[in-house]
C-alpha atoms as one frame of an Amber mdcrd trajectory, in Angstrom:
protein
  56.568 -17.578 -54.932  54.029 -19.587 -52.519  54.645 -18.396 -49.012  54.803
 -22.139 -47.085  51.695 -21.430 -44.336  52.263 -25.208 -42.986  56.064 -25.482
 -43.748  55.416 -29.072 -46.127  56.576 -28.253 -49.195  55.221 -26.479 -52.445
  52.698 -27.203 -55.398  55.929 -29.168 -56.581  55.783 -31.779 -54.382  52.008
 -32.323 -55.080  52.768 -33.308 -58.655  52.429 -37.075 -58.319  49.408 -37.359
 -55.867  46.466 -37.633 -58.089  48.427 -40.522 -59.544  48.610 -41.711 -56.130
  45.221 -41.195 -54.896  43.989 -42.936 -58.394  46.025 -46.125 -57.786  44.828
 -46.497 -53.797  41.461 -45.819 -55.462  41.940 -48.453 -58.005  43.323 -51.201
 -55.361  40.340 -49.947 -52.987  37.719 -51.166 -55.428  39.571 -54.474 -56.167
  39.942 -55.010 -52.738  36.239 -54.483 -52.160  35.482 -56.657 -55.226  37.472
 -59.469 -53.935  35.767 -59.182 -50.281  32.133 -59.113 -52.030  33.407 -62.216
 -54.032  34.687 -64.050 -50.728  31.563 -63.329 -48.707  29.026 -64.633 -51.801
  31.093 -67.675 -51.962  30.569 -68.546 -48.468  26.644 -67.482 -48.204  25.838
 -69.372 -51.062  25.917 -72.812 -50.117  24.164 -71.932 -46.989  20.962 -70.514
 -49.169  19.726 -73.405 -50.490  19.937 -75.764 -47.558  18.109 -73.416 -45.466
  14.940 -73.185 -48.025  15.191 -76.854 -48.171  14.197 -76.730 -44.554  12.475
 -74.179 -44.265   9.771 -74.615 -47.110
């Protein structure tokens, strides 16, 4: 048996977390996706108007 140094349970409870960490990694990446998405949507008209003028 695991002597509990930190008193938060044992390797038991730790069954499940790579799961875990691979799904908030998953919905980290779409989120990020999504933001990248939003942010080139809105630059992009702004591009060509400001060549127009500029050149």
């Amino acid at each position: 048996m695991i002597p509990m140094i930190f008193g938060i349970g044992g390797p038991r409870s730790m069954q499940g977390l790579r799961a875990l960490l691979q799904t908030a990694w998953t919905h980290f990446e779409r989120l990020l996706s999504a933001l990248d998405r939003v942010v080139a949507a809105l630059v992009a008209p702004i591009t060509p108007l400001s060549r127009a003028i500029g050149g």
